[in-house]
C-alpha positions as CSV (number, residue, x, y, z in Angstrom):
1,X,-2.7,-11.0,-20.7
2,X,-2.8,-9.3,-24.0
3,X,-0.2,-7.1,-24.9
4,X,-0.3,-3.7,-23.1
5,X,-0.9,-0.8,-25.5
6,X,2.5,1.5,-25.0
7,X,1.5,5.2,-24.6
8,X,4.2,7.7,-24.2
9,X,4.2,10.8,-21.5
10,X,4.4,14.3,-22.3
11,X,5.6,16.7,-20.3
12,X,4.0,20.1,-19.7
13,X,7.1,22.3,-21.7
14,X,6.4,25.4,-19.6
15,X,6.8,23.1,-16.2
16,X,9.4,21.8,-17.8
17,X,11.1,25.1,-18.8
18,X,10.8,26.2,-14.8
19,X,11.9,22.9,-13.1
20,X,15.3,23.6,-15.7
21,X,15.8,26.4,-14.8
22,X,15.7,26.1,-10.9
23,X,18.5,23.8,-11.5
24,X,16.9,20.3,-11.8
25,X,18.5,17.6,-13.8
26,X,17.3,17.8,-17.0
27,X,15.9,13.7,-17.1
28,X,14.5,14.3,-13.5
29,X,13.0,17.7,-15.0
30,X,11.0,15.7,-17.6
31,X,10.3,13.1,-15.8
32,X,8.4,15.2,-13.1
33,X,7.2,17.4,-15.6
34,X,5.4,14.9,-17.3
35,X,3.9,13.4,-13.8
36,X,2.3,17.0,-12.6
37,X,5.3,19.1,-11.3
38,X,5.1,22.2,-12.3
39,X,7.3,23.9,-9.5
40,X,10.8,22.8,-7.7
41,X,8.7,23.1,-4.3
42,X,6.4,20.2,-5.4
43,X,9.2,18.0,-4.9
44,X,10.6,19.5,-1.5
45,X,10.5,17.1,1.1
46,X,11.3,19.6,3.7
47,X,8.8,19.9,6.5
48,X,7.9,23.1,5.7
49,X,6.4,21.8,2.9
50,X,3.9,20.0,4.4
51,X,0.1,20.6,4.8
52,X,-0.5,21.6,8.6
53,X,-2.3,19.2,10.8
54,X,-4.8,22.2,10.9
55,X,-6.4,21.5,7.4
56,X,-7.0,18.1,9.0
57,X,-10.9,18.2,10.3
58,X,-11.2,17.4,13.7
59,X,-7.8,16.4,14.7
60,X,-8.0,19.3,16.9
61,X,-10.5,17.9,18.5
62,X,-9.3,14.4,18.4
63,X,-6.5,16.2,20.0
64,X,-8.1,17.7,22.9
65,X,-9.7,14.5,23.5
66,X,-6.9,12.6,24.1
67,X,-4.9,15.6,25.9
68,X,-8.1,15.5,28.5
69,X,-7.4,11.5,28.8
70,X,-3.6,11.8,29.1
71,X,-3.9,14.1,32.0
72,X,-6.8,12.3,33.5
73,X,-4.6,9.1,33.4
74,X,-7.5,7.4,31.2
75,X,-7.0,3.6,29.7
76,X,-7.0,4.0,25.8
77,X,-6.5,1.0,23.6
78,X,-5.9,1.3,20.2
79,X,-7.5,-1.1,17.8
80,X,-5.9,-1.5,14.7
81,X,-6.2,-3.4,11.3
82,X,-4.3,-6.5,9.9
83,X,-2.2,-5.2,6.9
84,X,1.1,-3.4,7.1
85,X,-0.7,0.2,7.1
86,X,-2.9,-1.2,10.2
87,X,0.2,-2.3,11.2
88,X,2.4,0.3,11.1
89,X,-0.1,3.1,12.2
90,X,-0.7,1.0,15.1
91,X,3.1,1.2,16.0
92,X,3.6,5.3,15.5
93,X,0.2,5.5,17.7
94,X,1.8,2.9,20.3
95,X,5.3,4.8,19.9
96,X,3.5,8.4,20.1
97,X,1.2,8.8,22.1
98,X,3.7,6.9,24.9
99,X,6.0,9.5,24.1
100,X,3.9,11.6,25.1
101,X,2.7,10.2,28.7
102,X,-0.5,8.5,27.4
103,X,-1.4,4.8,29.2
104,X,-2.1,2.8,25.9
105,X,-1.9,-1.2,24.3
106,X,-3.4,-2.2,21.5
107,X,-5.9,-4.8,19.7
108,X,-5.5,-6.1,16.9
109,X,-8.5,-8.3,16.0
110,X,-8.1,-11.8,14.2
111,X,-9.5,-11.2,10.6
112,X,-10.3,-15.2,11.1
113,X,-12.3,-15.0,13.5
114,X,-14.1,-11.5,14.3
115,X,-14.0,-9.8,10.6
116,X,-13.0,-6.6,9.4
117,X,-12.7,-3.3,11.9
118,X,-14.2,-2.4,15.2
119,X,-17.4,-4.8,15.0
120,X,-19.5,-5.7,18.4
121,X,-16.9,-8.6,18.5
122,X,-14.0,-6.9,19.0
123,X,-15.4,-4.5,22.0
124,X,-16.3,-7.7,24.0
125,X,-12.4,-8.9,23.6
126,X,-11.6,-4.7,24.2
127,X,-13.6,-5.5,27.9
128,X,-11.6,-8.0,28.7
129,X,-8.0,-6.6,27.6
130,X,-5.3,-8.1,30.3
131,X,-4.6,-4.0,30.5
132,X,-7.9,-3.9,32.0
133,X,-10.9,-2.6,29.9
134,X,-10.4,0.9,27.8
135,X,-11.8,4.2,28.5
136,X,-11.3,5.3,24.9
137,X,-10.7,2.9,21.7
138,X,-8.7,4.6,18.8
139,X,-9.1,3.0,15.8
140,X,-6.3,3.4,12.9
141,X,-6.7,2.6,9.1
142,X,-10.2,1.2,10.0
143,X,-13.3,2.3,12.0
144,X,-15.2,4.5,9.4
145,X,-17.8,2.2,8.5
146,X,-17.9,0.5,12.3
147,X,-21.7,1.9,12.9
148,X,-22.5,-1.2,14.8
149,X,-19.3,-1.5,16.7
150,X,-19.0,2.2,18.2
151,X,-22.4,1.5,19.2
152,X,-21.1,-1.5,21.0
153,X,-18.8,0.1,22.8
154,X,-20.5,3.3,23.9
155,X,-22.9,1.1,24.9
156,X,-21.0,-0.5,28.1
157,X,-19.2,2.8,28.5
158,X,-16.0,2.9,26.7
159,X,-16.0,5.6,23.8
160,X,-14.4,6.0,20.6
161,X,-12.1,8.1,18.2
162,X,-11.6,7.0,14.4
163,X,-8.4,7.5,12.4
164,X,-9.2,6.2,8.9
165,X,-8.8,7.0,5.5
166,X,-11.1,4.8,4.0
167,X,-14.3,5.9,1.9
168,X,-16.8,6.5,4.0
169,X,-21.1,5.1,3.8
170,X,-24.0,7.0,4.0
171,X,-24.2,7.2,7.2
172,X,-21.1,7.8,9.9
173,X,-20.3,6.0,13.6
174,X,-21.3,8.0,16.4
175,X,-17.7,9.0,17.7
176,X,-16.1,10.8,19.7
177,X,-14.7,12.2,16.6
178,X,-13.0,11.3,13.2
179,X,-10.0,12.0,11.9
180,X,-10.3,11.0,8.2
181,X,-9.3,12.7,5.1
182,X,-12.5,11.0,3.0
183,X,-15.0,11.9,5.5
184,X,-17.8,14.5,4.2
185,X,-17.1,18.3,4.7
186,X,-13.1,17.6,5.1
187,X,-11.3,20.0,3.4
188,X,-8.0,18.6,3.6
189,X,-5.8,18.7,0.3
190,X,-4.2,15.6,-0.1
191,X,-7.5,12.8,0.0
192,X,-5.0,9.9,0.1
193,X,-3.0,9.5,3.1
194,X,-2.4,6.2,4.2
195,X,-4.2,4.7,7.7
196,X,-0.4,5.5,9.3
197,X,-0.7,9.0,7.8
198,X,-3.9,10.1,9.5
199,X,-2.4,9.2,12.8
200,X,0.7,10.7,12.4
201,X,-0.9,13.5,11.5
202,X,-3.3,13.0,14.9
203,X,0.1,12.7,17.1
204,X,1.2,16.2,15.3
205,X,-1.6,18.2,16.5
206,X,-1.6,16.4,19.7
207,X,1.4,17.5,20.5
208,X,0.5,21.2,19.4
209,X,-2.0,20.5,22.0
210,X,-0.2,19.6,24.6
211,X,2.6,22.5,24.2
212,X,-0.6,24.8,24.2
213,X,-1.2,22.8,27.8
214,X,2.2,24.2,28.9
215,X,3.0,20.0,29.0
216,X,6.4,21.6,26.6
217,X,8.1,24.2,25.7
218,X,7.4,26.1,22.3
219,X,10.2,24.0,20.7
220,X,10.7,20.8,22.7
221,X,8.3,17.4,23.0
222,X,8.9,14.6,21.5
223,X,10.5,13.8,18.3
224,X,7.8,12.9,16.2
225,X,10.5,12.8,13.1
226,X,11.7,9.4,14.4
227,X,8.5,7.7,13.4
228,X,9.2,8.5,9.7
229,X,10.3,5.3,8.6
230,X,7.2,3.9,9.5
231,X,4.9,6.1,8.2
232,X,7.1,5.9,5.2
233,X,6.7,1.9,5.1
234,X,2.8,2.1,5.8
235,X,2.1,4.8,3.1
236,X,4.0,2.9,0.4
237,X,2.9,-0.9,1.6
238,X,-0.6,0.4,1.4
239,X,-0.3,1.5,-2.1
240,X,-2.1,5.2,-1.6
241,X,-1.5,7.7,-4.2
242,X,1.9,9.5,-3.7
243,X,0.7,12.6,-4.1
244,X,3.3,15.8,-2.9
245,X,2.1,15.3,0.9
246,X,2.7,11.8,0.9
247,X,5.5,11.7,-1.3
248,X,6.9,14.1,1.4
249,X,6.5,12.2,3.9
250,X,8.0,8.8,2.4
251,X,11.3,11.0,1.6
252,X,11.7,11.8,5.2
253,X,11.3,8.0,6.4
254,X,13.9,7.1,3.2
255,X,16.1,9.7,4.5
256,X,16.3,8.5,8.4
257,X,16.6,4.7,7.0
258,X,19.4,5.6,4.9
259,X,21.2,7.6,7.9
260,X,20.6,4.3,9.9
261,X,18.4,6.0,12.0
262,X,15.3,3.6,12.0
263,X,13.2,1.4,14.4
264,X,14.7,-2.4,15.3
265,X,11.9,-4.2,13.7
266,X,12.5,-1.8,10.4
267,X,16.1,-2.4,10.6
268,X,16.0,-6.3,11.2
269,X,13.1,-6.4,8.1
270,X,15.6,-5.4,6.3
271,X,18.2,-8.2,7.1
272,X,16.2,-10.7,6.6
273,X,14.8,-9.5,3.3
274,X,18.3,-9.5,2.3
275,X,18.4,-5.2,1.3
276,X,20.8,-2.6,2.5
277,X,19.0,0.2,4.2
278,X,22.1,2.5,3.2
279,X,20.0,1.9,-0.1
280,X,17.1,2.0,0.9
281,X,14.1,2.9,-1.8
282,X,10.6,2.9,-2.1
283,X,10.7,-0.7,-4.3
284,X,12.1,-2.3,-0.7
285,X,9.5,-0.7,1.4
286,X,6.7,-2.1,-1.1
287,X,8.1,-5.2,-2.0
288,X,10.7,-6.9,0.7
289,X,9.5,-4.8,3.8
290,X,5.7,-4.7,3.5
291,X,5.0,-8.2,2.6
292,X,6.5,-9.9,5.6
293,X,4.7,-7.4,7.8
294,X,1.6,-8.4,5.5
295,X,2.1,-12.2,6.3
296,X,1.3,-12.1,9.3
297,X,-2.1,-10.7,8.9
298,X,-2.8,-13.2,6.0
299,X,-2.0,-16.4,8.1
300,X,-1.8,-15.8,11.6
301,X,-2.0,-12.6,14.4
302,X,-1.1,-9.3,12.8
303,X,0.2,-8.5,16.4
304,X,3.4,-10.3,15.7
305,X,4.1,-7.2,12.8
306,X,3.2,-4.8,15.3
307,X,5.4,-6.4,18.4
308,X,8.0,-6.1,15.8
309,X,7.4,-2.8,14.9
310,X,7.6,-1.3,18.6
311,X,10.1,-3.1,19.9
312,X,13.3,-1.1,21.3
313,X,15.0,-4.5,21.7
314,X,17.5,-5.4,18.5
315,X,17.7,-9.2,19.5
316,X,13.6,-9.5,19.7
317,X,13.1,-7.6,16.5
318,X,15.6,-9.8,14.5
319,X,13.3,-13.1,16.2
320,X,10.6,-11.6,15.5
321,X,11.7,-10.3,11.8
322,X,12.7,-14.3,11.4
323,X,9.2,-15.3,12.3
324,X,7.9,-12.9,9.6
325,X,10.4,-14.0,7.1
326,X,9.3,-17.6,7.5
327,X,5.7,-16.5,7.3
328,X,6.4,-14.9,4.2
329,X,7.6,-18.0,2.3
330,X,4.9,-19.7,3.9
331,X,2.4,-17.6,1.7
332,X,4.5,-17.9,-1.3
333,X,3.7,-21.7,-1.5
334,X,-0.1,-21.3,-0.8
335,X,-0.5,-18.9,-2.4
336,X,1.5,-20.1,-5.6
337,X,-0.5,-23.2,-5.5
338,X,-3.8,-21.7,-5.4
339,X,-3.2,-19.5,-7.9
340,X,-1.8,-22.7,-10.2
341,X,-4.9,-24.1,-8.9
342,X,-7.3,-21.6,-10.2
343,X,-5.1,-21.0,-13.6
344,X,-6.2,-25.1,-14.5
345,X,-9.4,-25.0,-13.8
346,X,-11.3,-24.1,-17.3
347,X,-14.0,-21.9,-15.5
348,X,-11.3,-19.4,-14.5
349,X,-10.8,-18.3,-18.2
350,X,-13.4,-15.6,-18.8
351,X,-15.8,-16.3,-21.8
352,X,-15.9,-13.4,-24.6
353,X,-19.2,-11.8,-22.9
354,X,-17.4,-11.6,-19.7
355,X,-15.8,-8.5,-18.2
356,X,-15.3,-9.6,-15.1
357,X,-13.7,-12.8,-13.0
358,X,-14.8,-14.4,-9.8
359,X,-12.8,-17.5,-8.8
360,X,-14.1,-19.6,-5.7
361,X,-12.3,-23.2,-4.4
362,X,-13.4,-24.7,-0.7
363,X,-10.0,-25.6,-0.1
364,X,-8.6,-22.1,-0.3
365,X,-7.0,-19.7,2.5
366,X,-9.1,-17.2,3.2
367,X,-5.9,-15.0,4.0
368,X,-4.3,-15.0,0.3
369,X,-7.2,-14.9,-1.6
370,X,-6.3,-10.9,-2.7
371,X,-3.3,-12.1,-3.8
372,X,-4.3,-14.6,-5.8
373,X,-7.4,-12.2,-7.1
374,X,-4.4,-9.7,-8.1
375,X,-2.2,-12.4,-10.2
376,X,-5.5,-13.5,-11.8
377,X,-6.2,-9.7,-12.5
378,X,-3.0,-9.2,-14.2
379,X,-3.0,-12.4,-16.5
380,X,-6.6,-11.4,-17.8
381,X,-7.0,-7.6,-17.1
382,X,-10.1,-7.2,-15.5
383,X,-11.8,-6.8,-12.0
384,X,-11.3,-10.0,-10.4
385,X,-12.5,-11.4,-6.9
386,X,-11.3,-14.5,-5.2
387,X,-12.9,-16.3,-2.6
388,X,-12.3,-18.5,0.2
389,X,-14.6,-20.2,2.8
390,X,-14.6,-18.4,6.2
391,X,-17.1,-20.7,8.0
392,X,-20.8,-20.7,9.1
393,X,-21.8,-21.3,5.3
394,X,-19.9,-18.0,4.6
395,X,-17.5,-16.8,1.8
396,X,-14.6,-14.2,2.2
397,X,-13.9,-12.4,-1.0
398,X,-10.8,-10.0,-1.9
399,X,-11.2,-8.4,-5.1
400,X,-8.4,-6.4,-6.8
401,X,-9.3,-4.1,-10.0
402,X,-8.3,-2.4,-13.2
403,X,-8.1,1.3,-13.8
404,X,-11.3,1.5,-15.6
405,X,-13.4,-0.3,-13.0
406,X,-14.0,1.0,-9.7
407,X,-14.2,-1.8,-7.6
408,X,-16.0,-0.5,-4.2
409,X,-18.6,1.2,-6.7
410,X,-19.3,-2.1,-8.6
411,X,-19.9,-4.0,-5.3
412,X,-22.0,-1.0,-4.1
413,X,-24.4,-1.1,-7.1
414,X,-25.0,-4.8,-7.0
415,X,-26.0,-4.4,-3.3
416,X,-28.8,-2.0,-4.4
417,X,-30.0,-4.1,-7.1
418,X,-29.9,-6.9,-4.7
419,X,-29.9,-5.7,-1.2
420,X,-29.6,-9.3,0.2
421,X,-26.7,-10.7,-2.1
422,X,-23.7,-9.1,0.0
423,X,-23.2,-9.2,3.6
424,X,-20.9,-6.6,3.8
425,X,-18.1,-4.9,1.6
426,X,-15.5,-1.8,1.7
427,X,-12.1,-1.0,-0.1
428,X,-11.2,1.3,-2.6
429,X,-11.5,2.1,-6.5
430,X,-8.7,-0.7,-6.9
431,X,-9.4,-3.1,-4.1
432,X,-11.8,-4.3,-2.1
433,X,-13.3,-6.8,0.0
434,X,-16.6,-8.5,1.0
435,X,-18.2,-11.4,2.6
436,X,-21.1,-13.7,1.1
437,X,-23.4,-17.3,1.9
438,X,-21.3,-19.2,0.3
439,X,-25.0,-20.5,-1.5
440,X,-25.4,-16.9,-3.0
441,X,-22.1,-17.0,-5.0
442,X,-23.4,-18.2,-7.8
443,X,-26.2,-15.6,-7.8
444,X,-22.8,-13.2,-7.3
445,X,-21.0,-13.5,-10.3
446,X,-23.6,-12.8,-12.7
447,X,-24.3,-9.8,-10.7
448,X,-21.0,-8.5,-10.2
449,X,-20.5,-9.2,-13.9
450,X,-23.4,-7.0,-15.1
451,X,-22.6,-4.0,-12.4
452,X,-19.3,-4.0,-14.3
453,X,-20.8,-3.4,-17.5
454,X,-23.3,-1.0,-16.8
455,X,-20.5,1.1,-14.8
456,X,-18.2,1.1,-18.0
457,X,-20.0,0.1,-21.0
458,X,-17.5,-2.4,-21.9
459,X,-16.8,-6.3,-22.1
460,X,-13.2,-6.0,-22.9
461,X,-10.7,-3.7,-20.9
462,X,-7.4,-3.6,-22.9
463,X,-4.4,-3.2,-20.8
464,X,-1.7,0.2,-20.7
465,X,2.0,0.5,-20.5
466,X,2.9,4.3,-19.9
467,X,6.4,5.2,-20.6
468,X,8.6,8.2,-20.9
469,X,9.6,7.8,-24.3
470,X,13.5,7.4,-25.0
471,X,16.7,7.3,-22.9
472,X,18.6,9.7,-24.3
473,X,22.4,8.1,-24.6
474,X,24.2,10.1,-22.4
475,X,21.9,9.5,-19.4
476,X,22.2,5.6,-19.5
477,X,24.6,5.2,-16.9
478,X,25.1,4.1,-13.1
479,X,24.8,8.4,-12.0
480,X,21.8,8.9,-13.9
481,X,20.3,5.3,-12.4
482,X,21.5,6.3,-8.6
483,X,19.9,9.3,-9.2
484,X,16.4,7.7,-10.3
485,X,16.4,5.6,-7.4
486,X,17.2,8.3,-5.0
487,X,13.7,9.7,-5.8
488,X,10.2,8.6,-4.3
489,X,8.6,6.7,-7.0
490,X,5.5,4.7,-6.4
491,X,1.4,4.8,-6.9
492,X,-0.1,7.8,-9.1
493,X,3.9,8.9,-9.3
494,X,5.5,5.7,-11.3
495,X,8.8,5.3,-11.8
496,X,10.1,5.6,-15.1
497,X,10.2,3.2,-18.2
498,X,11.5,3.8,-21.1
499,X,11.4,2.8,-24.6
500,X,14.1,2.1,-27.3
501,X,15.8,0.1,-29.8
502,X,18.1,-2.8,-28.8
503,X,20.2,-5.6,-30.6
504,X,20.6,-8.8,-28.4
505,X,23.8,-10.4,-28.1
506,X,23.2,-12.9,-25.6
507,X,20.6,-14.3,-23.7
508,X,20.2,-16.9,-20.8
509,X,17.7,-18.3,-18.4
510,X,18.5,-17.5,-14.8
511,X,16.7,-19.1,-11.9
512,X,14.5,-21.2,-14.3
513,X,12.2,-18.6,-15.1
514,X,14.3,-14.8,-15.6
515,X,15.7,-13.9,-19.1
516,X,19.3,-12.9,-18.8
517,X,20.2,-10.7,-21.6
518,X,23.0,-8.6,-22.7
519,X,22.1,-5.8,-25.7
520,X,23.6,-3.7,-27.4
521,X,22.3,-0.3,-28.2
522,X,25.0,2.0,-30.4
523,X,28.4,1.8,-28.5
524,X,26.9,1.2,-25.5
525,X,26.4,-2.6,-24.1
526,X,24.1,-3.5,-21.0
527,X,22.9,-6.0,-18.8
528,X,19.6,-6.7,-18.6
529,X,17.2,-9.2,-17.0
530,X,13.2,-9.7,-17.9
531,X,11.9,-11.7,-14.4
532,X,9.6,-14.2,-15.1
533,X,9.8,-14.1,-18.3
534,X,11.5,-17.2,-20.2
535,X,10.9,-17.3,-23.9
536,X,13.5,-16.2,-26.2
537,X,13.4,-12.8,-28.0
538,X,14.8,-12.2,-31.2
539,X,17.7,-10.5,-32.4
540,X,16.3,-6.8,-32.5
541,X,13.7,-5.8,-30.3
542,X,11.9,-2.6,-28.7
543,X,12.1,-2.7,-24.8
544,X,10.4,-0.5,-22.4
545,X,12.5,-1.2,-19.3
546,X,13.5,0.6,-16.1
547,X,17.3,1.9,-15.4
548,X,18.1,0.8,-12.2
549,X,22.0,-0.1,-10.0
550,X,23.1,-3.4,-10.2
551,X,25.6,-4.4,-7.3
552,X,27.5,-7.8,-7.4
553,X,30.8,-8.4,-6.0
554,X,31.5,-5.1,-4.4
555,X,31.0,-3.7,-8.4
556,X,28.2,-1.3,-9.0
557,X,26.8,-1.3,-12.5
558,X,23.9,-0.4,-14.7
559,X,21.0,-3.3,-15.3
560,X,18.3,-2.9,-16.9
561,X,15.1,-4.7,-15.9
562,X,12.6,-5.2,-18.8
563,X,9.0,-4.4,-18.6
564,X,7.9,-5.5,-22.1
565,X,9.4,-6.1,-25.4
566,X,8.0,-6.5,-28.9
567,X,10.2,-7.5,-32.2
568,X,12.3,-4.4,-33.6
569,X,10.7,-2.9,-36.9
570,X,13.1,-3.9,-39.8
C-alpha cells in the first residue's frame, strides 16, 4: 500500500473550552472535542442517556406482538444470522425473551448450504424444528431483504417479525412488523445500531409492554442490564459506527465485564483468547472475542457461538470456547494461505486503469473469502471482492471497501446496467456480499470496475492516516494510557494516534515479523513495537503510534504500538 497521507484533527475550541471546564481531562477533552463532543453528556454512559425504545418505529408493536404470543403460549423461533452480531443478538433474544416467559429456540441457517437470511429454505427447516414448527419467526441482524422468504412462511402459516439494521431495497417483506433503524419513515436518531442493538432495544419495550400487562410491577421484570456484555461484544464485532447511543451501550457491557459480571461463554472467550476481563476494552471485544465467535460462522455451524453464548453452564462454555478457539486458528491458516495465494498470482496486482480488485481461485473457502478481500483491500487501497465457489456453477463473493467507495451502491448500479449479472447482493457502504454463475465473473469485474469509477470519478484512491497531532510530554505515561483505554474507542470514534519526533536506540525483530524498538524522545525513553512490520528504521524518525499499557511480569508500563513511521526531517 502506498504511504497513507497523515492529516491531523482539530478540535472544535469552543467544545473544547466546555468539556474543560466541566472537569474533563484536558487530553480526553481534545480528543473528544476533535471526534464531535461538544457536551460532557455526549459521553455519559448512564442509562438515562439513552434514546428511548419509543423513538424506535414499531417496536411497540413488535412488542405487543410478542406480549399476545407470550400469553397465548405461542412457539416462536428465532432465526438468526452467522457472524458474531447474528450471534450475539441471537443470544440476548434467546436470554430475553425466556426471561420473560416466552417458549422460544432458535435457527441459525448454514450459510453453506441455504444462503444468506430468512430465504424459502430456511422456513422448510423452521417446519421441521425438533421444538415443533413456529408460530412466529423473529429474525435478528437479517430479514430486511427476505421478500421471498416471509412469503414462504406466511404461506404455510407461520408469521414473521424482522429485527435488522441493514439497508433496506425498494420494496419491504410483508411482516408482521419491523423493527429496523434503516427502514423508510424511521425516525430513530442513531441509524447505526448493531443487529444485537435492535433487539435489545425490542426486549426493552417489550418489557414496557408487559409491565403495562400488569405481568410486573412498575420497577421489577427482568434485568435486561445483564445482557450488556453482549450487546457490547455484537456492536463492536460488527464494526457499526459508535455513535453516542452505541457508544453508550458498549460502556455498559465494558463496565459489567470488568466487575466480572458477564455471561460463561463471554467469560470463557476470554480465557482462551488469553485477555483479562478486569481489563477488558473495546480492542478485545473486536479482535480476541469476536473472531472466535466469527469462526464458527466461516467454517462450520454458527450455532456452536450461540450455544456458547447462552449457556449458564461454566464447564460447557469453557468446551465450547475451546472448540471456537481451535476454529479460530483453523481460519488463520486458510486464510493466510489464500491470501499468500492470491498476493502470487500476477492478475491480483491491479493495472494503472484499474480502481477496483476482484480475486477469484476454485480452490478457495467460501467462508474466508471477506477476510482475505479485506487484507487484499488494505495492501492496494481500493474496493476489493474475493470469491469462492459455492456450488451449482455458483460463485460467493465478499467484498470489503474503502472510504470513498460505497460498496452496496457500486454492486447496486452494475445490477441496473446489467440486471442478469448478479444473483443477489446486500451489505453496507464498507462491506458487502453477493453471489454470481461462476461463468459471469469475468463479465463481473469489468463491470464492477466501471460502476466504481462512475460513482467516484477516480482510478486511484490514496490512502489516510488521521491523527491527533502531538503527545504533549507530560501525558506520556502509564495514567494518561489507563485512562485512554478506559474509554470506548472504535468505528466512526477512533482511538487516538499520535504524531512526534523520536530517536531510536535499539531495535529488534520479535516473533519473526514485529519491530521491537526502544526510542528516545527528550528525557523520556519508551518501548515500542511496530507488528508486522520487519524492516529497519533509521536513527530519527516521525511515528504516529497509539499509547497504550504494557503488562509483563506483574510490571505495568507504557508501550507504544506504531501505526506508521517516515524518516525524521534533518
Amino acid at each position: 500500500m502506498a504511504a497513507p497521507r497523515i492529516l491531523t484533527r482539530r478540535p472544535d475550541l469552543d467544545a473544547l473550552r466546555r468539556l474543560e471546564r466541566a472537569g474533563i481531562h484536558p487530553l480526553l477533552a481534545r480528543l473528544w472535542a476533535s471526534r464531535g463532543v461538544s457536551a460532557p453528556t455526549e459521553t455519559a454512559p448512564d442509562w438515562s442517556a439513552m434514546l428511548a425504545p419509543t423513538l424506535l418505529t414499531h417496536a411497540g408493536r413488535a412488542a405487543a406482538l410478542l406480549a399476545d404470543a407470550i400469553a397465548a403460549r405461542k412457539r416462536l423461533l428465532i432465526v438468526a444470522d452467522y457472524d458474531c452480531d447474528g450471534a450475539t443478538a441471537c443470544a440476548v433474544g434467546l436470554r430475553g425473551l425466556r426471561a420473560m416467559g416466552a417458549r422460544v429456540d432458535f435457527l441459525v441457517p448454514n450459510r453453506f448450504e441455504t444462503g444468506y437470511g430468512l430465504s424459502p429454505a430456511v422456513v422448510e427447516l423452521a417446519c421441521s424444528h425438533p421444538a415443533g414448527k413456529p408460530d412466529i419467526l423473529i429474525t435478528v441482524d437479517n430479514g430486511i431483504a427476505s421478500i421471498d422468504g416471509v412469503a414462504a412462511a406466511r404461506s404455510v402459516g407461520i408469521e414473521v417479525i424482522i429485527t435488522d439494521h441493514h439497508l433496506p431495497g425498494q420494496a419491504l417483506p410483508e411482516a408482521l412488523a419491523i423493527v429496523n433503524p434503516n427502514q423508510p419513515g424511521c425516525g430513530f436518531p442513531s441509524k447505526h445500531l448493531a443487529g444485537v442493538g435492535v433487539i435489545f432495544y425490542l426486549l426493552l419495550a417489550l418489557r414496557a409492554e408487559l409491565r403495562q400487562r400488569g405481568a410486573f410491577g412498575p420497577e421489577n421484570g427482568p434485568r435486561l442490564d445483564a445482557l450488556t456484555d453482549l450487546v457490547a461484544l455484537g456492536t463492536v464485532a460488527d464494526v457499526v459506527r459508535l455513535d453516542a447511543n452505541n457508544r453508550l451501550l458498549v460502556a455498559q457491557g465494558l463496565k459489567r465485564i470488568r466487575a466480572g459480571r458477564m455471561q460463561p461463554g463471554v467469560r470463557a472467550l476470554f480465557a482462551v483468547a488469553g485477555r483479562n476481563p478486569r481489563e477488558a476494552s473495546t480492542f478485545d471485544l473486536g479482535f480476541a472475542l469476536g473472531p472466535r465467535i466469527n469462526a464458527a460462522g466461516r467454517l462450520a455451524d454458527m450455532s456452536l457461538g450461540i450455544r456458547c453464548l447462552t449457556t449458564d453452564d461454566e464447564e460447557e462454555a469453557l468446551k465450547l470456547a475451546r472448540e471456537l478457539d481451535a476454529m479460530n486458528r483453523e481460519r488463520r491458516e486458510i486464510e493466510a494461505g489464500m491470501r499468500e495465494q492470491a498476493l502470487a498470482s500476477l492478475d491480483v496486482v491491479p493495472a494503472a486503469s484499474q480502481a477496483s480488485l476482484c480475486v477469484f481461485d476454485p480452490s478457495w473457502h467460501q467462508g474466508v473469502v471477506g477476510l482475505v478481500a479485506s487484507r487484499l483491500k488494505d495492501r492496494f487501497w481500493c474496493p476489493t471482492l474475493a470469491f469462492a465457489p459455492a456450488g451449482n456453477g455458483e460463485l460467493r463473493g465478499s467484498g470489503r471497501s474503502v472510504p470513498d467507495v460505497h460498496l452496496r451502491d457500486a454492486l447496486d448500479l452494475v445490477s441496473k446496467r446489467y440486471p442478469s449479472l448478479i444473483r443477489k447482493f446486500g451489505g453496507h457502504a464498507m462491506a458487502a456480499g453477493l453471489t454470481l454463475h461462476e461463468g459471469d465473473f469475468p463479465a463481473f469485474v469489468p463491470a464492477f470496475d466501471a460502476a466504481v469509477r462512475e460513482l467516484t470519478g477516480r482510478t486511484r484512491f490514496e490512502p489516510e492516516l488521521e491523527t491527533d497531532g502531538s503527545l504533549e510530554t507530560e501525558y506520556a505515561n502509564a495514567e494518561v494510557a489507563a485512562l485512554l483505554e478506559q474509554q470506548v474507542w472504535g468505528a466512526g470514534f477512533p482511538a487516538p494516534v499520535f504524531v512526534d519526533s523520536f530517536i531510536v536506540r535499539n531495535q529488534r525483530l520479535v516473533g519473526e515479523k514485529h519491530l521491537k524498538l526502544a526510542l528516545e524522545r527528550g528525557h523520556q525513553r519508551f518501548d515500542a513495537i511496530w507488528f508486522g512490520h520487519a524492516d529497519a528504521l533509521p536513527p530519527a524518525v516521525d511515528l504516529a503510534y497509539r499509547l497504550t499499557l504494557n503488562s509483563w511480569n506483574g510490571m505495568v508500563s507504557v508501550q507504544l504500538v506504531v501505526e506508521h513511521a517516515v524518516g525524521a526531517a534533518a
